[in-house]
LUMKEGU-257997 format. One record per residue: residue number from 1; x, y, z of N, C-alpha, C in turn. Coordinates in steps of 0.1 Angstrom, whole numbers, plus 2048, in hexadecimal, padded with zeros to 3 digits. Each point is the difference from the previous one (the first is absolute). Layout:
     k   nxx   nyy   nzz   caxx   cayy   cazz   cxx   cyy   czz
   NUM     X     Y     Z      X      Y      Z     X     Y     Z
...
***
This chain:
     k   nxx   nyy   nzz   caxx   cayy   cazz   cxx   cyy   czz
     1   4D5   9E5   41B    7F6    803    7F5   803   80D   7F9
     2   807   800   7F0    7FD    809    7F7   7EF   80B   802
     3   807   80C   7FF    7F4    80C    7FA   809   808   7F8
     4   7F7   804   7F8    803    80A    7F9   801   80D   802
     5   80D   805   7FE    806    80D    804   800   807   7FB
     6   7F3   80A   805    7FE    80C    7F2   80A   808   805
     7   804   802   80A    807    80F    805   80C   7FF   7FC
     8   807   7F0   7FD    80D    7FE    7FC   805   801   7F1
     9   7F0   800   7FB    804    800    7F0   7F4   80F   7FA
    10   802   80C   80B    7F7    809    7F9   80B   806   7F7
    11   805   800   801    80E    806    7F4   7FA   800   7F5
    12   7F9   7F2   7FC    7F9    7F9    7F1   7F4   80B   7FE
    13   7FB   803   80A    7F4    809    801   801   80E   7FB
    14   80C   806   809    802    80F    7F8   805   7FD   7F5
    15   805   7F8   7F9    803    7FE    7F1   7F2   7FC   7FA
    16   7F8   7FB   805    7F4    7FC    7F9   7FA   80C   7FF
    17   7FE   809   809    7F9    80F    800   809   80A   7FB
    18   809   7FE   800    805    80B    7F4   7FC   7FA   7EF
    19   804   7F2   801    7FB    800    7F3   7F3   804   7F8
    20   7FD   801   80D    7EB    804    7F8   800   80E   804
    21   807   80A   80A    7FA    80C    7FE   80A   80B   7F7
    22   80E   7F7   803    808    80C    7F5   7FB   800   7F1
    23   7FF   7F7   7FB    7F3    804    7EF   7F9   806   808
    24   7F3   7FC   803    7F8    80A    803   800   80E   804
    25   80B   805   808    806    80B    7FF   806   808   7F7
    26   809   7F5   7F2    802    80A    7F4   7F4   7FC   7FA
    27   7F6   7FA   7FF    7F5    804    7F6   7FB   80A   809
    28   7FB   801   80D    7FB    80D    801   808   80F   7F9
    29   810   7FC   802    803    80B    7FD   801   805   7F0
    30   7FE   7F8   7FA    803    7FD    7EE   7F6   7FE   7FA
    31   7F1   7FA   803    7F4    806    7FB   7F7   806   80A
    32   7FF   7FB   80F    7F6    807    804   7F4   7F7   7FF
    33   7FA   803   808    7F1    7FB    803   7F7   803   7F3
    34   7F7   7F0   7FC    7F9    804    7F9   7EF   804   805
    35   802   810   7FF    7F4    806    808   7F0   7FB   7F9
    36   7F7   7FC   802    7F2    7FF    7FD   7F6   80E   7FB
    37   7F8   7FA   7FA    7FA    812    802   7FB   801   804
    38   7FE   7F9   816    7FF    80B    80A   804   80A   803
    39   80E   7FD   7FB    80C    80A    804   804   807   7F3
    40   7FA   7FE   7F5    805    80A    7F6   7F4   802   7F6
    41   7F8   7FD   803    7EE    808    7FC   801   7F5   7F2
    42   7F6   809   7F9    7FD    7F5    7F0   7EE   804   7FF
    43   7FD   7FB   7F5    7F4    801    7FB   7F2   7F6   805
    44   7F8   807   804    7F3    7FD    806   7F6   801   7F5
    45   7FB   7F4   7FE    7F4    7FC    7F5   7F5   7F6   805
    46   7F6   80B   800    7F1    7F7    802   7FA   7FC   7F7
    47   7FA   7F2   7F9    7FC    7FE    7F8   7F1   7FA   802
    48   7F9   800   7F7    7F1    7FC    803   800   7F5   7F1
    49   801   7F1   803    806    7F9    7F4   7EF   7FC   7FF
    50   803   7F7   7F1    7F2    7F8    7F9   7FC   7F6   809
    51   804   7F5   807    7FC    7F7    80B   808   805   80B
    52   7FB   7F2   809    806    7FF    80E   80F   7F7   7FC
    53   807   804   808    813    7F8    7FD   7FE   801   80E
    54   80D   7F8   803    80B    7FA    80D   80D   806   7FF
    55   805   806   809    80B    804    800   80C   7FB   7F8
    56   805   7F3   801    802    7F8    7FC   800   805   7EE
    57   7F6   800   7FD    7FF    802    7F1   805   80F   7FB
    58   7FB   807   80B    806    810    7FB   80E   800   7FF
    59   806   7F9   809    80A    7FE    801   80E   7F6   7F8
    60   7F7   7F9   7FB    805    7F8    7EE   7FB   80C   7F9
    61   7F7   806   800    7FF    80C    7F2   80B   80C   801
    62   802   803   80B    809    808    804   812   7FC   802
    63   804   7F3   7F8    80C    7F9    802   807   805   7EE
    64   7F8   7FD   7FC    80A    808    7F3   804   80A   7FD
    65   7FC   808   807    805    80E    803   805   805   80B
    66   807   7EE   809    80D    808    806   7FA   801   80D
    67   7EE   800   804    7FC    80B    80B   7FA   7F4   80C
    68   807   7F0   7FF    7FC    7F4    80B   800   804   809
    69   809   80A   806    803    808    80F   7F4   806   803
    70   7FB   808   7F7    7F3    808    805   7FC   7FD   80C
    71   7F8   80B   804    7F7    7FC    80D   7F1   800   7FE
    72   7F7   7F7   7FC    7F4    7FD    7FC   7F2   801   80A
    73   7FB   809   800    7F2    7FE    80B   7F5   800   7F9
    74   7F7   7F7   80B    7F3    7FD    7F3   7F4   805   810
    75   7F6   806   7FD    7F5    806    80A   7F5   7F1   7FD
    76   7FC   7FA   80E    7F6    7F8    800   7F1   806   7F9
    77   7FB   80B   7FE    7F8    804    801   801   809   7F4
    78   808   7FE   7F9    806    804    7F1   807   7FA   7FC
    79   7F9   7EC   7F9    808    7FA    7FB   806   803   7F5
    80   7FF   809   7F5    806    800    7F3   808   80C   802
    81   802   807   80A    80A    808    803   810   7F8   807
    82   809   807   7F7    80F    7FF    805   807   809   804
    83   80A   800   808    808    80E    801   80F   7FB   7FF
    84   808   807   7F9    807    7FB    7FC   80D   80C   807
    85   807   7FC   803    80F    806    804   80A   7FE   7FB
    86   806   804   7F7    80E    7FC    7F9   809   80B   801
    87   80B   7F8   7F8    80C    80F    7FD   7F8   80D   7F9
    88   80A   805   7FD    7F9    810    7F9   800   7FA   7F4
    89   7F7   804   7F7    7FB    7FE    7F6   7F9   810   7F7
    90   809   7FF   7F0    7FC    809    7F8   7EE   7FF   7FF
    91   7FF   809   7F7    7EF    801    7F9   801   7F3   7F7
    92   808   7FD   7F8    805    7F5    7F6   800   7F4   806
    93   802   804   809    805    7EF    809   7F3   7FB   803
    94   7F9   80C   80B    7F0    7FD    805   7F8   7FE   7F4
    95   800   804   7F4    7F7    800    7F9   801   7F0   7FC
    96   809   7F7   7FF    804    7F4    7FB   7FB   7F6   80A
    97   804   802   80D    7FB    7F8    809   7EE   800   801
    98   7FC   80F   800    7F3    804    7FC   7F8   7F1   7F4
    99   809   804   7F3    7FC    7F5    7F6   7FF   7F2   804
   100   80D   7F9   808    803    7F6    800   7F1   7FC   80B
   101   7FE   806   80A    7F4    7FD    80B   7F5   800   7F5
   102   7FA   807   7FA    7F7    803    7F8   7FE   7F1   7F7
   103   80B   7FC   7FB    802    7F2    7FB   7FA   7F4   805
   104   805   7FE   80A    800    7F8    80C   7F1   7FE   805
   105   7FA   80E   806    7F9    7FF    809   7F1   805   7F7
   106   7FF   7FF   7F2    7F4    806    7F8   7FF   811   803
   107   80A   803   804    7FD    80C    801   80A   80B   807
   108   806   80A   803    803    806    809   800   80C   806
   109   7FC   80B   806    7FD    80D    801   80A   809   80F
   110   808   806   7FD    809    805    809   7FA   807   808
   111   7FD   7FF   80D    7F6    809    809   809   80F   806
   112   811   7F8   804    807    80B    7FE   80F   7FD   7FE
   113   808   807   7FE    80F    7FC    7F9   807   810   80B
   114   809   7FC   808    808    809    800   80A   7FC   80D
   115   80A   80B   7FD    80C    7FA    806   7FE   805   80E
   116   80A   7F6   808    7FD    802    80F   814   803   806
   117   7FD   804   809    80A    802    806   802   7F5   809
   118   80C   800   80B    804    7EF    806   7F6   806   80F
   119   800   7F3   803    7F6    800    80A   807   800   80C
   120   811   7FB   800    809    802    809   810   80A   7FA
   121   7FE   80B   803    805    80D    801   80E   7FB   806
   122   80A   80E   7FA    80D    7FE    808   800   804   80C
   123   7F7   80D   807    7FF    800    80E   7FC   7F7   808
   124   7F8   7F4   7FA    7F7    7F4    802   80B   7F7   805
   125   80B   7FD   7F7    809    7F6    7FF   80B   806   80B
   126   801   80D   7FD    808    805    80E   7FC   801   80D
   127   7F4   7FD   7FF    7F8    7FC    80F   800   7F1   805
   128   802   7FA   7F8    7FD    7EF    7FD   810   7FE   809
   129   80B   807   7F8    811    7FF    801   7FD   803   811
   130   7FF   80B   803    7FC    807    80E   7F7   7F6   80A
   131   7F9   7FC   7FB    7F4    7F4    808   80B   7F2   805
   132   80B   7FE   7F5    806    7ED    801   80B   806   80D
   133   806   80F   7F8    80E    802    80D   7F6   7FD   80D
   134   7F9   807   801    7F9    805    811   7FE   7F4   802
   135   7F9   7F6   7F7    7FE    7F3    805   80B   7F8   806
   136   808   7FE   7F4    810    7FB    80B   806   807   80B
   137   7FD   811   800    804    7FF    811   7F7   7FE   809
   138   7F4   7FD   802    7F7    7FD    80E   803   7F2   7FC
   139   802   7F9   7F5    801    7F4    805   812   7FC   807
   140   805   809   7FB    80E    800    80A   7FE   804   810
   141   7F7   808   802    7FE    807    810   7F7   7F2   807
   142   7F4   7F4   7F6    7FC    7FB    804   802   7F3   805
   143   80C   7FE   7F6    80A    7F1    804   807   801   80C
   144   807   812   800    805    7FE    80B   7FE   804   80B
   145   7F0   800   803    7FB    7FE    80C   7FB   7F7   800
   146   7F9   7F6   7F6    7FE    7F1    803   80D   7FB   808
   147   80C   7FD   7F7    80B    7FC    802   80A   801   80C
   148   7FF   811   800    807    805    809   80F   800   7FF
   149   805   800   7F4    809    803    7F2   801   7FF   7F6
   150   805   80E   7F9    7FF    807    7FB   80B   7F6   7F1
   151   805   7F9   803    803    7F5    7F5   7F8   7FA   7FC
   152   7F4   7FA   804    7F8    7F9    7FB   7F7   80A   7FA
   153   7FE   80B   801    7F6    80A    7F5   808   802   7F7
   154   80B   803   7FD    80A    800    7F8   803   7F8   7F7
   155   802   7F0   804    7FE    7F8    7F7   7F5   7F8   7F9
   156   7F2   804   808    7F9    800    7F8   7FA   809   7F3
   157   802   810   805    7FC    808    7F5   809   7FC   7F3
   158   80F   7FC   805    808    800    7F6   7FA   7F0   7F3
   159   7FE   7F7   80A    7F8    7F3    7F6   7F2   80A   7F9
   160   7FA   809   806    7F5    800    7F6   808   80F   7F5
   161   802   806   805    80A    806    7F5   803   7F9   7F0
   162   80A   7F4   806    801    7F4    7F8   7F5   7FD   7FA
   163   7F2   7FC   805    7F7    7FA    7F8   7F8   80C   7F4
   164   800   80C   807    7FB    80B    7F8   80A   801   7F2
   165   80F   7FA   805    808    807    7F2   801   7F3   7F5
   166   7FD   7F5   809    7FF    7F4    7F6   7F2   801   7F4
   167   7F3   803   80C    7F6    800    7F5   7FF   80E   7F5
   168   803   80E   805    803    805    7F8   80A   7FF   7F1
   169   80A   7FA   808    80B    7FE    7F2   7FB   7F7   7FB
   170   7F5   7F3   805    802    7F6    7F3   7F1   805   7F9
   171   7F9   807   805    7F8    808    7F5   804   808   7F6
   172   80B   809   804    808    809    7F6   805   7F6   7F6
   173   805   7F1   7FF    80D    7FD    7FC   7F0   7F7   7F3
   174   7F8   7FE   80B    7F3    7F6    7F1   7FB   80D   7FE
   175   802   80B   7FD    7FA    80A    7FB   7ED   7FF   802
   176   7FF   7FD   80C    7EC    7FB    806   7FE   80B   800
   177   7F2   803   7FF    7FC    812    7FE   7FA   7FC   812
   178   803   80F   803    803    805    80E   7F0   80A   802
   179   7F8   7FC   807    7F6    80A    803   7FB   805   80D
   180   7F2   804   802    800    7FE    80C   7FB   7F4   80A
   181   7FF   7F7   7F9    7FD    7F4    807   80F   7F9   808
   182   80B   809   7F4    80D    7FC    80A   805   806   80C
   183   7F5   809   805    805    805    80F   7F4   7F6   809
   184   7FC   7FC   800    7F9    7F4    804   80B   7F2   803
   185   806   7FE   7F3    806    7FA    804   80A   803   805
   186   80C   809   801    807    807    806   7FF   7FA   80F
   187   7F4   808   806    7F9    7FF    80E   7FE   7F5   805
   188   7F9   7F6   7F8    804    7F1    802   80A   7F8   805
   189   80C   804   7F8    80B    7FA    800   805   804   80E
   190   803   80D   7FF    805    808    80E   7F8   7F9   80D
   191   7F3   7FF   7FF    7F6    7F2    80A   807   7F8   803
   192   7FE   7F9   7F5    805    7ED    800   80F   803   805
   193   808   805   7F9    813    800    805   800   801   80F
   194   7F8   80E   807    804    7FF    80B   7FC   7F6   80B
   195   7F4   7FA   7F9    7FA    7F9    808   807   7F4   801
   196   804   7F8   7F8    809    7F5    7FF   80F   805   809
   197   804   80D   802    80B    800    802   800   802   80E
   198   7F7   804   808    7FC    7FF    80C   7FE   7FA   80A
   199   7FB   7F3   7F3    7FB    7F1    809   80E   7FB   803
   200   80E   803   7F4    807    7FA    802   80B   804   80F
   201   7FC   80E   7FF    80A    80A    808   7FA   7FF   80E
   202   7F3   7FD   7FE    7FB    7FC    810   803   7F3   805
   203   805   7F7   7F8    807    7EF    805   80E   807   803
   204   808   805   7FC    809    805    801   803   806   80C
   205   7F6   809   803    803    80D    80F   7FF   7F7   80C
   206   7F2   7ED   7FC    7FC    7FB    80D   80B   7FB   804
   207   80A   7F6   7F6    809    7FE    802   811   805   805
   208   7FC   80A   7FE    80F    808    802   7F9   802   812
   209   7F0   800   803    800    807    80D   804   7F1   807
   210   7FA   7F8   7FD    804    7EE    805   80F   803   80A
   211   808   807   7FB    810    800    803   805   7F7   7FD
   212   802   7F8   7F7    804    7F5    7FF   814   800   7FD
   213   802   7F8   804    80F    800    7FC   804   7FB   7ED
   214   7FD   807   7F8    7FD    7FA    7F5   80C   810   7F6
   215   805   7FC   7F3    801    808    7FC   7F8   80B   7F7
   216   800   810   7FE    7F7    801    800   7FA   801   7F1
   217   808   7FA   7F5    7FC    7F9    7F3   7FA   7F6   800
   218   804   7F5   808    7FB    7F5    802   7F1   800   808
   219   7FC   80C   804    7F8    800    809   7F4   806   7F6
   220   805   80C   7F7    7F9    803    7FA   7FD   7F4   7F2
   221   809   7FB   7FF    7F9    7F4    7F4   7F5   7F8   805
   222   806   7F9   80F    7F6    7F8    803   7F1   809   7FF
   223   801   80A   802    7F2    808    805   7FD   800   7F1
   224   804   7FE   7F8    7FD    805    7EC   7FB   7F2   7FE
   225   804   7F4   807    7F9    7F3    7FD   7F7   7F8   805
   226   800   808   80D    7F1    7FD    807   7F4   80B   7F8
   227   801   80C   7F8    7F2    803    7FC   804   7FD   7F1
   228   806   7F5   7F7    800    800    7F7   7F5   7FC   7FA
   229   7FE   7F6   806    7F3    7F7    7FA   7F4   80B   802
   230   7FD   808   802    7F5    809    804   801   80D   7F9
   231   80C   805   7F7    7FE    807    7F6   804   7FD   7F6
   232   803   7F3   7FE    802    7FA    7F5   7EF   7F9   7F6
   233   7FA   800   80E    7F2    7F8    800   7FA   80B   7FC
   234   7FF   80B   803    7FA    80F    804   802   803   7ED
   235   80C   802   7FE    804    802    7F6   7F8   7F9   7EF
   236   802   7F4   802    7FB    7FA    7F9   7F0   7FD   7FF
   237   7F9   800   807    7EF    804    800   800   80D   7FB
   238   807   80B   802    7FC    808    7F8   806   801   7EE
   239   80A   7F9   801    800    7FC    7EF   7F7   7FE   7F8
   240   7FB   7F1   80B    7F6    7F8    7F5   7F7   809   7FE
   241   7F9   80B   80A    7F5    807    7FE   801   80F   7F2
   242   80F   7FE   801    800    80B    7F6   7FF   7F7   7F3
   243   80A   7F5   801    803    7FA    7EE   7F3   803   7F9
   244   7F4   7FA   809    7F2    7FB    7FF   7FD   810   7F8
   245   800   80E   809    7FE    809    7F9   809   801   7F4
   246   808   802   802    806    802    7F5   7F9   7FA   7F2
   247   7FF   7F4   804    7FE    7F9    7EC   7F0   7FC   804
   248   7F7   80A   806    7ED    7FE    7FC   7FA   80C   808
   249   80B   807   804    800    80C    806   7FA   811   7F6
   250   803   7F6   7F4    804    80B    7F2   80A   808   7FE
   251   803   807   7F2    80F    809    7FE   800   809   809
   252   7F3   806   802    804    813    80A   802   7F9   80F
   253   805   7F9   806    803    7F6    80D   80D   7FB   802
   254   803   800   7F2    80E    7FC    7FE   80D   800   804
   255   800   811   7FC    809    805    807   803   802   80F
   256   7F3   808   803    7FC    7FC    80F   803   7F4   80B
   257   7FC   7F7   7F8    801    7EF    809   811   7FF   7F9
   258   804   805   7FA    811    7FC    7FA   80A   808   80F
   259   7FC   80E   807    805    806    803   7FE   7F9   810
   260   7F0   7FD   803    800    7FE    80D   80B   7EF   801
   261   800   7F7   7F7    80A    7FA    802   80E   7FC   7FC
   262   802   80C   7FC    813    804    804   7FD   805   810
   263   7F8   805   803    7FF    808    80F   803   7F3   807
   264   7F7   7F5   800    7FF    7F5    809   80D   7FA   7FF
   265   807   800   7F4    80E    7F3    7FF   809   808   804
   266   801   810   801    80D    809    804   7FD   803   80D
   267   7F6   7F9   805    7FB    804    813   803   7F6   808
   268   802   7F5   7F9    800    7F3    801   810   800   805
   269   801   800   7F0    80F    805    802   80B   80A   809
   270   7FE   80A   7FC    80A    807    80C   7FA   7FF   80E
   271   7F3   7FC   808    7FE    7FB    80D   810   7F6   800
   272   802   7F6   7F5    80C    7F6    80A   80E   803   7FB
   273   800   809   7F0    80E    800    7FE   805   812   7FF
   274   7F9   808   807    802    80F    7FD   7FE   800   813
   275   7F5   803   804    7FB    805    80E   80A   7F8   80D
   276   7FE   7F3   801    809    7FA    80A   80F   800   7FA
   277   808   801   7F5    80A    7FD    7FD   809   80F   809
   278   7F3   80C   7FF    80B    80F    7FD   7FD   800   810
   279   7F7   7F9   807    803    801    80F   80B   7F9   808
   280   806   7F5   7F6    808    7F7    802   810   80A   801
   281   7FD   805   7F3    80D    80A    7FF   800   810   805
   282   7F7   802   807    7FF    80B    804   808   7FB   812
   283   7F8   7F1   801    808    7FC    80E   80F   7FD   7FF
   284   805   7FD   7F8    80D    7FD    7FE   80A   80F   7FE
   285   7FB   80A   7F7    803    80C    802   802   805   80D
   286   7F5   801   80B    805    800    80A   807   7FB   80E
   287   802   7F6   7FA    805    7F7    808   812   803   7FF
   288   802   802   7F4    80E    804    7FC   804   80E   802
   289   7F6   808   7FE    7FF    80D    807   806   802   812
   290   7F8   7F5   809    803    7FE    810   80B   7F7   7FC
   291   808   7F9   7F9    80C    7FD    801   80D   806   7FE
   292   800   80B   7F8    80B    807    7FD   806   807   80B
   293   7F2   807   80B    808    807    80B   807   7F5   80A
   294   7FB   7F6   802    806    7F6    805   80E   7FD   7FB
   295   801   7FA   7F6    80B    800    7FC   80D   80B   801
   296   7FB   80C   7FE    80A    80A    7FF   806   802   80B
   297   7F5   7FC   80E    805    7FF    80F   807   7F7   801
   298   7FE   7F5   801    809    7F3    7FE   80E   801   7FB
   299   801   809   7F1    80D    801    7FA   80A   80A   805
   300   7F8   80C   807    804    807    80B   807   7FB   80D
   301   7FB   7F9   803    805    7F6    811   80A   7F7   7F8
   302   807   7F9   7FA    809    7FA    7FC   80C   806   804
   303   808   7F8   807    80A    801    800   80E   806   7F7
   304   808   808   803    80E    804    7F9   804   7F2   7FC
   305   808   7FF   7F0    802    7F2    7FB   80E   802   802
   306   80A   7FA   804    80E    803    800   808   802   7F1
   307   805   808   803    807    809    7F2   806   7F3   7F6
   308   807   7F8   808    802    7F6    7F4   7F9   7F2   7FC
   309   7FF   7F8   80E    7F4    7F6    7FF   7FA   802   7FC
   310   7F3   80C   801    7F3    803    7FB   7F6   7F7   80D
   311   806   7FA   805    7F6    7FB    80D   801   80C   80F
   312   7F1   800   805    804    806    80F   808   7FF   807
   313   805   80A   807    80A    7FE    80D   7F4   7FF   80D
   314   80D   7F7   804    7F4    7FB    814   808   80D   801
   315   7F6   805   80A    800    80B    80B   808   800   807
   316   807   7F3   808    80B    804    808   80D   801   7F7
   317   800   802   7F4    810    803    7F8   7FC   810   7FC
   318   7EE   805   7FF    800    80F    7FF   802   805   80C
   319   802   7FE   80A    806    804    80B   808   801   804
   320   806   7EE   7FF    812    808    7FF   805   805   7F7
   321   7FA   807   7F5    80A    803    7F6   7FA   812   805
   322   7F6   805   804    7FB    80D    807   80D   804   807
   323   804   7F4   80F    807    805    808   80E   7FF   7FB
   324   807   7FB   7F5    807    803    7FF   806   80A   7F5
***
């Protein structure tokens, strides 16, 4: 009976993951994250319009001038109040949008207009950077006291590594505005990766304890195809639940539900062709490692080859050739 050999053909894999994180890595390096204005402030406008509106509509009046991104809040208890969050905006600019609402809504009166600073700071973000390292080392101290080596924490931080640099770069590379809703997802993803990669790494540890006479690629594949069906299944329920957000979820969800599922397909992912593959080659590394001193003994104990045959001499001709 044929199965399919992921471990025999992960080769396809690290070419598949370079191809998605090296762009992502020169767009990070060549434009850079496009920051939101959580992270880089912008203009705060309360308005007190002629009727009651739906977000929704503030947000078509707010599209020809560029500002669909905004962040829109409406008070239950102050229906004809808006609050509006955008980029920074001149007096010229606010006075326009001012008009355009006024149009729209029979009316419109600015309660207040003024610029805000980001609500996530560079000490903020350098705390955030400080928060993910600490996180991947307790989760390296925690694998490998689950585990009880220190290869399997290893290869898992390094899959979600992988998944952090995939969703990062392919946000940089569609230029998706980056806010704070994206350290949410961030944290998500870091969830879901490890969690998938655990289920797989713990079929892995039962079987290596089995002792089985098996080799130990073959051992780890079989272990990658007994939980396939179970994160493949895992996987995909949470698709459908995002697609769903995605297209009735609304635009400010978008990005959000866009990020949590690259999280799900690159967790998915490196669980079978990143995490088991680099345990695979981490065992073979050392496996060739305990062979070389072996060998070098072995090539040691060999025999003198005779000067011109090149084959050994028997021992009783090095003897009589001693005594004489």
């Amino acid at each position: 009976m044929r199965t399919w050999d992921i471990i025999g053909n992960r080769r396809w894999g690290y070419l598949l993951s370079l191809l998605v994180i090296v762009p992502g890595v020169l767009a990070l390096a060549t434009w850079g994250i496009n920051f939101g204005i959580d992270f880089t402030g912008g203009t705060l406008l309360n308005l007190r319009l002629g009727e009651d509106t739906s977000l929704e509509q503030v947000r078509a009046t707010l599209r020809p001038f560029g500002h669909e991104d905004a962040v829109i809040q409406k008070s239950a208890d102050r229906p004809r109040e808006v609050l509006v969050r955008t980029r920074p905006l001149d007096e010229e600019q606010t006075a326009r949008l001012e008009a355009a609402f006024a149009r729209e809504y029979g009316g419109a009166e600015v309660l207040r207009a003024e610029r805000v600073g980001p609500t996530i700071g560079r000490e903020l973000r350098q705390r955030a950077v400080q928060a993910v390292v600490i996180g991947l080392i307790l989760q390296v101290i925690y694998i490998t006291v689950r585990f009880r080596s220190l290869r399997f924490a290893l290869a898992a931080d390094i899959a979600l590594v992988h998944d952090l640099l995939v969703v990062v770069g392919i946000f940089a590379l569609t230029r998706r505005e980056v806010d704070s809703s994206f350290v949410a997802v961030l944290l998500t993803v870091v969830g879901y990766s490890i969690n998938d990669t655990v289920v797989i790494l713990d079929r892995i540890r039962e079987n290596v304890n089995l002792r089985l006479r098996e080799p130990f690629d073959r051992l780890v594949n079989r272990s990658m195809l007994e939980v396939l069906v179970r994160s493949l299944t895992t996987g995909f329920g949470a698709i459908v639940a995002l697609v769903l957000m995605y297209f009735f979820g609304g635009p400010t969800l978008r990005d959000f539900v866009f990020g949590l599922g690259l999280g799900v397909v690159t967790g998915t992912y490196s669980s079978l062709f990143v995490a088991s593959p680099i345990l695979v080659e981490w065992q073979r590394l050392s496996e060739r490692r305990q062979r070389r001193p072996a060998e070098a003994a072995e090539g040691a104990a060999v025999p003198e080859l005779a000067a011109v045959g090149g084959s050994p001499l028997p021992a009783r001709r090095r003897r009589s050739r001693r005594r004489r």
